[in-house]
SERO-4910 file (N, C-alpha, C, O; in steps of 0.05 Angstrom, whole numbers):
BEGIN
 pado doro    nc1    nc2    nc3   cac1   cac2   cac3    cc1    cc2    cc3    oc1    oc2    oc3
  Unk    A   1098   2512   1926   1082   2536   1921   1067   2533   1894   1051   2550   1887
  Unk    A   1074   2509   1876   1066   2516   1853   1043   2496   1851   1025   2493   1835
  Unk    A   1052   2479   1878   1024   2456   1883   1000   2476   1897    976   2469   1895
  Unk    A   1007   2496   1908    991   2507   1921    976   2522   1904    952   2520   1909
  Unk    A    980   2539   1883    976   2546   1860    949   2527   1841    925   2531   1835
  Unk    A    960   2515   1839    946   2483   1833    916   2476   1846    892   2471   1841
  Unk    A    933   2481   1867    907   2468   1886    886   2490   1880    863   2482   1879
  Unk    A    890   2516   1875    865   2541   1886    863   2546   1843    859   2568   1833
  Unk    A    865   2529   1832    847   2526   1806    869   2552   1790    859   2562   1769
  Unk    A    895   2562   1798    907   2583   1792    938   2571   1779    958   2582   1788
  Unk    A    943   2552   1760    968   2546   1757    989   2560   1743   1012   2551   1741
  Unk    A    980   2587   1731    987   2610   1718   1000   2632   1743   1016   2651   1740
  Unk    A    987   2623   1767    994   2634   1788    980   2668   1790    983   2684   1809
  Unk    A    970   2671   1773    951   2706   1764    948   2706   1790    971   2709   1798
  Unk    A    930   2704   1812    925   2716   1837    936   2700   1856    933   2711   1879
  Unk    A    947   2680   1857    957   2663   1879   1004   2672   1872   1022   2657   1865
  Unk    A   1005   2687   1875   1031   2686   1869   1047   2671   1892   1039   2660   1912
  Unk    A   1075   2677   1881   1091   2675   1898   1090   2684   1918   1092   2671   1939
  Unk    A   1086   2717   1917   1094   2732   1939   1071   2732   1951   1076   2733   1975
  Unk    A   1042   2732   1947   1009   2718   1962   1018   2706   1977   1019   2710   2001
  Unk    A   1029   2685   1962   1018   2658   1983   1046   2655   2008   1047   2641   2029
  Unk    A   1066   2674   1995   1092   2674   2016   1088   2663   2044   1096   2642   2053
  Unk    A   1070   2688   2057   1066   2695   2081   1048   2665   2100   1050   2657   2123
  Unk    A   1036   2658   2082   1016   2631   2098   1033   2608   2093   1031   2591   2110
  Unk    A   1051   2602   2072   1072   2581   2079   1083   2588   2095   1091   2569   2107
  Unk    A   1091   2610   2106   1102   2610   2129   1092   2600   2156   1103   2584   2171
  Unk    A   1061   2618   2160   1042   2614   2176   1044   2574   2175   1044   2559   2194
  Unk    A   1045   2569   2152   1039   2526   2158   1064   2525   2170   1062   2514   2192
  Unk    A   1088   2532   2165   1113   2527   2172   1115   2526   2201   1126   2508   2213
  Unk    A   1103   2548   2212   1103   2550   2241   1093   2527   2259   1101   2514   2278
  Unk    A   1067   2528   2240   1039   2514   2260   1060   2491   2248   1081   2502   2250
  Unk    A   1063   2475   2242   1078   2446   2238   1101   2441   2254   1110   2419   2259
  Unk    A   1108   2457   2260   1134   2467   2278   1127   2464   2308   1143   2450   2320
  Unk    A   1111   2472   2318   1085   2476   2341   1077   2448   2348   1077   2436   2369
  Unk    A   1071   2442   2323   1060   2407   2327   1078   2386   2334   1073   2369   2352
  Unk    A   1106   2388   2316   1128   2365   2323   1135   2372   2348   1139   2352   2362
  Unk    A   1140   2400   2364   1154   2396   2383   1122   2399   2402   1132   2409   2422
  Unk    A   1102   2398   2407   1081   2386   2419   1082   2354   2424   1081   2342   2445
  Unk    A   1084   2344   2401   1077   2313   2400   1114   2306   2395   1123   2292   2377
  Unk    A   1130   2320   2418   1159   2302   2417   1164   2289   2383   1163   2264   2380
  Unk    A   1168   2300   2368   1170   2292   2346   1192   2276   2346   1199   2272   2369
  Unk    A   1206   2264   2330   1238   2251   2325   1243   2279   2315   1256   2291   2332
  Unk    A   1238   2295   2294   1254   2311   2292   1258   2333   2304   1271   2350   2293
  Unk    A   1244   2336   2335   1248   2358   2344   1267   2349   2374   1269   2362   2395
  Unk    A   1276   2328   2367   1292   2310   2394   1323   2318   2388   1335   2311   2368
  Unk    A   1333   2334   2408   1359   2332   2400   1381   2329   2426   1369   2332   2447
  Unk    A   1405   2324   2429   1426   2327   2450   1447   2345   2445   1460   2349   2424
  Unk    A   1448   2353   2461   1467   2380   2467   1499   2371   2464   1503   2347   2465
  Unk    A   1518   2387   2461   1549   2371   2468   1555   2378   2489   1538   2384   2506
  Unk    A   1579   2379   2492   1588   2385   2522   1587   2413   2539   1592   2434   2527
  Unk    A   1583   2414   2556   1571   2446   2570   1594   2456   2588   1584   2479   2592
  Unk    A   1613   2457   2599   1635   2466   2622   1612   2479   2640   1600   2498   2632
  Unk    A   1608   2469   2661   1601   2487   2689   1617   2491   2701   1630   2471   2706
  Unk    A   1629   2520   2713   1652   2521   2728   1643   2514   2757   1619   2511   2762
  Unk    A   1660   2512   2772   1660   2512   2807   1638   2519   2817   1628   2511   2796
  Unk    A   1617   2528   2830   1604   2542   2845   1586   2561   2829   1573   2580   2838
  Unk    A   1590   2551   2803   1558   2559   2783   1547   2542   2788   1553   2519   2793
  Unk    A   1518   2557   2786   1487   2546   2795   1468   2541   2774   1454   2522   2779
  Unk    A   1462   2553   2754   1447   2547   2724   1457   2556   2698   1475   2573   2697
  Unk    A   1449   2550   2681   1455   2559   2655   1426   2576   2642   1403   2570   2640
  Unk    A   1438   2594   2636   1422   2618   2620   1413   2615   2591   1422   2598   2576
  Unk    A   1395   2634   2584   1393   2637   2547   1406   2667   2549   1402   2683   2530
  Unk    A   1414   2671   2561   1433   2702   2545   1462   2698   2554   1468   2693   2577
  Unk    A   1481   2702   2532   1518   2705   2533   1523   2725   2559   1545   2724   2570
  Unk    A   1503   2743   2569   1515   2752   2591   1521   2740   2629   1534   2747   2649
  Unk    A   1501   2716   2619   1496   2692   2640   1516   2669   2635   1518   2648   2648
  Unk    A   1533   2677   2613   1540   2641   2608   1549   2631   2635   1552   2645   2655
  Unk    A   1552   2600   2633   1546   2586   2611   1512   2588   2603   1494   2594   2619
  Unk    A   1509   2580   2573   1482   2585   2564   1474   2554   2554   1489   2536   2546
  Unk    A   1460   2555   2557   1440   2526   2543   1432   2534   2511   1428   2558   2507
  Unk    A   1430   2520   2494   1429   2517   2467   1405   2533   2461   1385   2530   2475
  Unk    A   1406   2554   2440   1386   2576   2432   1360   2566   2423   1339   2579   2422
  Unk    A   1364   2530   2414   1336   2520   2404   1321   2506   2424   1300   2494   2423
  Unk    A   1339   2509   2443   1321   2488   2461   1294   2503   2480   1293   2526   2489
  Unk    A   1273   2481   2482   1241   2484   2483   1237   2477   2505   1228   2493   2522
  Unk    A   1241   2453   2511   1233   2428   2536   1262   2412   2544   1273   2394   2530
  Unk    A   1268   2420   2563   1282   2394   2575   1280   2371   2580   1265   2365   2598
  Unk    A   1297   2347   2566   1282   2315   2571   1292   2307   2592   1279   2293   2608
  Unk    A   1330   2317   2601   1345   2294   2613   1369   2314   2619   1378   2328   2601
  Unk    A   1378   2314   2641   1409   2327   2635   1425   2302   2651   1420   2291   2672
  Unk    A   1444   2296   2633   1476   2282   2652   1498   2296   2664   1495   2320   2665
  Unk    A   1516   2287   2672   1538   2301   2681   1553   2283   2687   1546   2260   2686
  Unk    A   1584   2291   2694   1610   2278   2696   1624   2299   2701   1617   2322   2694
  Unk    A   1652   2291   2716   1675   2320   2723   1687   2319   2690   1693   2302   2674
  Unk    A   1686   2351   2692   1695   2361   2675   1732   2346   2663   1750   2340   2678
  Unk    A   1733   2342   2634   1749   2338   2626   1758   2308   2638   1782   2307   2641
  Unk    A   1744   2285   2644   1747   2260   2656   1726   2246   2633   1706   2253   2620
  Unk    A   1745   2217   2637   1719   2198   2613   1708   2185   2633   1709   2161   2630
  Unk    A   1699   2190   2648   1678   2182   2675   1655   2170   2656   1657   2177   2632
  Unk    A   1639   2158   2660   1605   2153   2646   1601   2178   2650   1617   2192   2661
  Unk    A   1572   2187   2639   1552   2205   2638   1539   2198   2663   1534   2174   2664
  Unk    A   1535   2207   2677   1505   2209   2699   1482   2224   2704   1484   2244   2717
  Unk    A   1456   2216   2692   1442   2227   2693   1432   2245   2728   1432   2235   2751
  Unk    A   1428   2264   2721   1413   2289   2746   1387   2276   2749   1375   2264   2732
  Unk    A   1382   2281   2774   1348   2283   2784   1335   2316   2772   1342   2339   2770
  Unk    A   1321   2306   2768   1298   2341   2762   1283   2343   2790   1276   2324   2804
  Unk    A   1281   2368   2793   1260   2378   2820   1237   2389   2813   1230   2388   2789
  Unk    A   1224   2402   2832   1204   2431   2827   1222   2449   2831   1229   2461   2811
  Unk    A   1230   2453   2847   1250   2479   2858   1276   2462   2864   1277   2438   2864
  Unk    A   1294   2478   2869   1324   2486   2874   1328   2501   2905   1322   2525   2906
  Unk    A   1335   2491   2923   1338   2500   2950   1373   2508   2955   1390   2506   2938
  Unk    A   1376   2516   2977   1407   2533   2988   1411   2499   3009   1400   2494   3031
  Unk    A   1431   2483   2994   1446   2455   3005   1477   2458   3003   1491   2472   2988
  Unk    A   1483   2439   3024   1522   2446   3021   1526   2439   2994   1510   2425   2983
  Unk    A   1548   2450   2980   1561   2441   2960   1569   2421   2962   1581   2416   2983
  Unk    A   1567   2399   2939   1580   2375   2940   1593   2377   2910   1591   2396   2894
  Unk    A   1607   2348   2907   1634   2354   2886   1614   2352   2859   1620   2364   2839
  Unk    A   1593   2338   2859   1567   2342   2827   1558   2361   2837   1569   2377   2853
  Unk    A   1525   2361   2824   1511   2376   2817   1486   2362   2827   1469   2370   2843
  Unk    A   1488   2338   2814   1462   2317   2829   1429   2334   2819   1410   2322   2810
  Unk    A   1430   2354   2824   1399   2365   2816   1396   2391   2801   1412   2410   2801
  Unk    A   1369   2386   2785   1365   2412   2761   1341   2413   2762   1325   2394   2761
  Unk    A   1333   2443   2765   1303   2447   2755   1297   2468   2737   1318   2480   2731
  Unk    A   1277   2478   2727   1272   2488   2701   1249   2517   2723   1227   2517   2733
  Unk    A   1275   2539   2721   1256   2566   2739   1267   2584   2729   1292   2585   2726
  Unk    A   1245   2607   2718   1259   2632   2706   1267   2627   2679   1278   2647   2669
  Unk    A   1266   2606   2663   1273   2605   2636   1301   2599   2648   1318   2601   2630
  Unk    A   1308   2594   2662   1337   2579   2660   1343   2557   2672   1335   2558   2695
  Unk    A   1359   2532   2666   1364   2516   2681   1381   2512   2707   1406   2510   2707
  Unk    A   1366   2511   2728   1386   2515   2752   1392   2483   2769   1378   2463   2769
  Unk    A   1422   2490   2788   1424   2469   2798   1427   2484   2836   1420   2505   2845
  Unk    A   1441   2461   2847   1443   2474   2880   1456   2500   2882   1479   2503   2873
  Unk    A   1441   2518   2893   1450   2545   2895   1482   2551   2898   1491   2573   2890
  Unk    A   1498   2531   2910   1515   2540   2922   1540   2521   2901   1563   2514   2909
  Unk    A   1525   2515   2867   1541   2502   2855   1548   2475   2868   1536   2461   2885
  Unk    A   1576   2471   2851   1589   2436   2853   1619   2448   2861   1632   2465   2850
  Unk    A   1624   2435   2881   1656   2436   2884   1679   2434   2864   1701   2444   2866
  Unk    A   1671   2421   2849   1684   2409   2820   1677   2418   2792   1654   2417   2783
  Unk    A   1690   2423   2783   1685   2435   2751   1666   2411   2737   1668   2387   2738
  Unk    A   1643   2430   2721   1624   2392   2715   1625   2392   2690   1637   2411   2679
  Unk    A   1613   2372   2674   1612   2363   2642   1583   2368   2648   1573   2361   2669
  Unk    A   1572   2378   2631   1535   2372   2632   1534   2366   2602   1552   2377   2588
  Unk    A   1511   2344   2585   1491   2352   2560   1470   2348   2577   1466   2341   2600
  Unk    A   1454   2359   2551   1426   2355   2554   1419   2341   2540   1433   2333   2521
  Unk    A   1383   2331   2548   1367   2315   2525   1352   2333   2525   1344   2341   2547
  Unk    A   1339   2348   2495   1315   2366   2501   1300   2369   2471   1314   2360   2452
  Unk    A   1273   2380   2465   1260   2383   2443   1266   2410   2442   1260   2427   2459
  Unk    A   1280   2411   2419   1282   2437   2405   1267   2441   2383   1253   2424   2374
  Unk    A   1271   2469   2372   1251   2493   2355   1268   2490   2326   1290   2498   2320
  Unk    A   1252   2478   2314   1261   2484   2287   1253   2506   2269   1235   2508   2253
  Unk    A   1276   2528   2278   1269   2551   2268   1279   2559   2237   1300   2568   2227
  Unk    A   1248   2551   2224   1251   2551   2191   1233   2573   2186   1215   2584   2199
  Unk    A   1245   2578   2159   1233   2599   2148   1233   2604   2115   1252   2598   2100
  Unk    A   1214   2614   2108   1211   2612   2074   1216   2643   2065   1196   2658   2065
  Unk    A   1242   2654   2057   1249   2679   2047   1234   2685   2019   1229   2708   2011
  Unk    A   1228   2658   2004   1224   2667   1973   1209   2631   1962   1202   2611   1976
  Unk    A   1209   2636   1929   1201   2610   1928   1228   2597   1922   1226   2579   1905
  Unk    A   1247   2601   1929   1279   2592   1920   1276   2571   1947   1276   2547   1942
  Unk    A   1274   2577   1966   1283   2571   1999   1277   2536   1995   1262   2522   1982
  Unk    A   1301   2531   2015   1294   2495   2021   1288   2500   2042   1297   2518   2056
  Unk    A   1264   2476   2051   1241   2474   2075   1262   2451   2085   1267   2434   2067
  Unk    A   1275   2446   2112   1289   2425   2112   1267   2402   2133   1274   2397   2156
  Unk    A   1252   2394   2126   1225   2392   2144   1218   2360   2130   1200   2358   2114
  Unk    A   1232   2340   2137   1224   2313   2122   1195   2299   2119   1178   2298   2136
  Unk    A   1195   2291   2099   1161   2286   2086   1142   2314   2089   1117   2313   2089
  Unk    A   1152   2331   2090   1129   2360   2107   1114   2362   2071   1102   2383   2073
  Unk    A   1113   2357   2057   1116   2369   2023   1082   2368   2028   1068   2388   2025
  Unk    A   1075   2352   2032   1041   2343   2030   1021   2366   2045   1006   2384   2037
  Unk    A   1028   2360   2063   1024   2374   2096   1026   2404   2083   1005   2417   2080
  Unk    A   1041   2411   2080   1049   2448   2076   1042   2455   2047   1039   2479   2040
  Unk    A   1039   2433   2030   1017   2439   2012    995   2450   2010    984   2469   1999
  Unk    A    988   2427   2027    951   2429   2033    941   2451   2054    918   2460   2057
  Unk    A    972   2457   2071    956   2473   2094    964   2510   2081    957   2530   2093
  Unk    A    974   2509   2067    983   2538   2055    961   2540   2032    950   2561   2025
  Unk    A    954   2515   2021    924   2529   2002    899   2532   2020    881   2547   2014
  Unk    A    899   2519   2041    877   2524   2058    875   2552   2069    857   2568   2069
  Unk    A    902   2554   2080    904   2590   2088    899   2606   2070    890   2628   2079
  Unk    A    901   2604   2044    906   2624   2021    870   2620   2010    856   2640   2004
  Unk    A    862   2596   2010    835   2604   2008    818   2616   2030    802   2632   2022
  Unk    A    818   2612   2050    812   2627   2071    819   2657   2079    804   2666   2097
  Unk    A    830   2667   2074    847   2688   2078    848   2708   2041    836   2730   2039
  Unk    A    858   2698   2024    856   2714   2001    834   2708   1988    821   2728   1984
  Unk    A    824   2690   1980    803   2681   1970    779   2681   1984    759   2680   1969
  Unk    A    774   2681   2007    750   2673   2014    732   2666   2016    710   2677   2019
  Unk    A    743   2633   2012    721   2613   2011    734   2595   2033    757   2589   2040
  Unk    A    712   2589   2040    711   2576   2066    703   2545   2056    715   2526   2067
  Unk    A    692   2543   2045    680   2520   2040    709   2499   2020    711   2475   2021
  Unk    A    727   2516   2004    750   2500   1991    770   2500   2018    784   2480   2023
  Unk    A    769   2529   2038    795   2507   2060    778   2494   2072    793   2480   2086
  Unk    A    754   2488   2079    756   2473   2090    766   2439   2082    778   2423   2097
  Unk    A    759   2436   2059    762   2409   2041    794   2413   2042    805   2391   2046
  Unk    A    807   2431   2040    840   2432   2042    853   2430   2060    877   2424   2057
  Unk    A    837   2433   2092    848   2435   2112    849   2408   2120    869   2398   2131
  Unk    A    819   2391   2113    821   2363   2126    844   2344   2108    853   2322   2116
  Unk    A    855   2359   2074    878   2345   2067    889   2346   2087    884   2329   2104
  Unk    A    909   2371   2094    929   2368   2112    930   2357   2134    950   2349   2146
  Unk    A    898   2354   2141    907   2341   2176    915   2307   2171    928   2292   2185
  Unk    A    899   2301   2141    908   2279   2136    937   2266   2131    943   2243   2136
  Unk    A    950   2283   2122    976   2294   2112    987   2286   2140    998   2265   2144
  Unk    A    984   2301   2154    999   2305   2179    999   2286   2199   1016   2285   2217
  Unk    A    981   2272   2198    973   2238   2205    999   2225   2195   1018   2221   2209
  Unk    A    996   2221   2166   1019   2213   2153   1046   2215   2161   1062   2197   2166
  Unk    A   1049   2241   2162   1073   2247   2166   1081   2238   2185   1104   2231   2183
  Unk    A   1068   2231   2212   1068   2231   2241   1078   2200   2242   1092   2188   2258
  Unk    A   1068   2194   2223   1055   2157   2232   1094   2153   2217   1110   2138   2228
  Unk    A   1099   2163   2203   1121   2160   2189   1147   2165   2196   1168   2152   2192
  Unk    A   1142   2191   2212   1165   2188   2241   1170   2179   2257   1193   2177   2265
  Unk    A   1137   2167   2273   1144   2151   2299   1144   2124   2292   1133   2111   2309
  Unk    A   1151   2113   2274   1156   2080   2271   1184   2082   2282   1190   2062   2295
  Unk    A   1194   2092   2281   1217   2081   2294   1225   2081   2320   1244   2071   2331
  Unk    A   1201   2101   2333   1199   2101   2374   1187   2083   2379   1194   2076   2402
  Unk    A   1165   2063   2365   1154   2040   2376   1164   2016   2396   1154   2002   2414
  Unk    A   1186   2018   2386   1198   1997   2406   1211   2017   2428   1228   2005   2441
  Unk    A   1208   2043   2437   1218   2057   2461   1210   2066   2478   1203   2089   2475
  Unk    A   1207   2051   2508   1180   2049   2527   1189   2085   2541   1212   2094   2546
  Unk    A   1171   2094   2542   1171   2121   2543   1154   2133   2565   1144   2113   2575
  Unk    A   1145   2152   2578   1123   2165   2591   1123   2195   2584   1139   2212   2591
  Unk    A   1101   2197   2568   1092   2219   2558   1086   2237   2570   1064   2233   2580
  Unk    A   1095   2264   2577   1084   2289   2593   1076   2312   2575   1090   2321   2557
  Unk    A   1053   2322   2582   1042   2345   2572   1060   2373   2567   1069   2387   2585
  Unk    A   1063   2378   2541   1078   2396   2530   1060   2419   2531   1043   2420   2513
  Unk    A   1059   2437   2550   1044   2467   2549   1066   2493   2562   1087   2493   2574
  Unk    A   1051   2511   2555   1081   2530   2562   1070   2540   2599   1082   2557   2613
  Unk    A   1048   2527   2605   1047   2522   2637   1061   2507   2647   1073   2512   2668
  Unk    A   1062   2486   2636   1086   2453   2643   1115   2471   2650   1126   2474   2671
  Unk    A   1122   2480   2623   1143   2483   2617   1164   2508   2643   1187   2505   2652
  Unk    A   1143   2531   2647   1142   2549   2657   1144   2541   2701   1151   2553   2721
  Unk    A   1133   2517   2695   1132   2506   2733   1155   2481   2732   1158   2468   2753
  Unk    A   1171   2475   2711   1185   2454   2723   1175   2438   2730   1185   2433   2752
  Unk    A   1156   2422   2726   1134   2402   2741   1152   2378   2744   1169   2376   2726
  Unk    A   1151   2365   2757   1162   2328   2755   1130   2306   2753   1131   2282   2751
***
């Protein structure tokens, strides 16, 4: 905040305060947030631990009154495995569908699809108690209370620099003409940042699917 300060010719902070510019670090916080889990970030990749499905449950919910529940951060589903519950069996990964149909029960689960905001499998459950994780991009839900707060957001320092003085000139200041010169920092920034996380997926042959909350919303395969 005090680079941001900086940046808008104010290092005394007189009109760019703390509590000004609060609200649009937040606003960058989001939109950066938006972006990693758009573009599968590394840091928005995570795996779940172990899930218990009982007998003849069919999906996992986001509300404790459905449990079992799937993890509160999770965005996109990459992968789910399974194994009987409480066995060191391997992991086996599930097929994903479009839909979920009414099939005999068998002793897995074998299939999952993504309907209703919850993850479902064969209507009529697994004969057998199952192990599930997941692979999925989750929400890094950060937030800036004050100028005390740690951003836990690696390399983001540049990026949320440039894009919180751009907001603050645009928005308090209004000049258009300094965010704009501030905004193309950040996208530069954010190049950076990008290029700096995915060196280490380069070597991981992958197939990329479109992250939209239509995708997300149809279960697509």
């Amino acid at each position: 905040m005090d680079r941001v300060a900086a940046l808008m010719n104010d290092p005394a902070k007189t009109d760019y305060t703390y509590a000004a510019q609060l609200i649009y670090l937040n606003m960058a916080i989001d939109q950066l947030v938006e972006n990693m889990n758009d573009n599968h970030s590394p840091i928005s990749n995570s795996t779940s631990g172990s899930i218990r499905v009982p007998i003849g449950v069919n999906r996992l919910s986001y509300t404790i009154e459905e449990a079992p529940i799937y993890p509160p951060d999770l965005v996109e589903v990459q992968g789910i495995s399974e194994r009987l519950y409480g066995s060191t069996d391997p992991l086996v990964p599930m097929t994903k569908r479009e839909f979920i149909g009414f099939e005999p029960a068998q002793d897995a689960l074998l299939y999952w699809a993504w309907e209703e905001l919850r993850i479902k499998f064969n209507n009529n459950g697994a004969r057998t108690e199952r192990e599930i994780v997941l692979q999925y991009v989750r929400t890094n839900l950060l937030h800036a209370d004050d100028e005390n707060s740690i951003i836990h957001l690696s390399t983001s320092i540049s990026y949320l620099s440039f894009k919180t003085a751009s907001l603050c000139a645009r928005f308090i200041g209004e000049n258009e003409q300094r965010a704009a010169i501030l905004e193309q920092e950040a996208d530069e920034a954010l190049e950076r940042m990008e290029s700096i996380q995915n060196k280490g997926k380069h070597h991981i042959v992958t197939r990329h699917r479109p992250f939209r909350a239509g995708w997300k919303m149809r279960g697509g395969r």
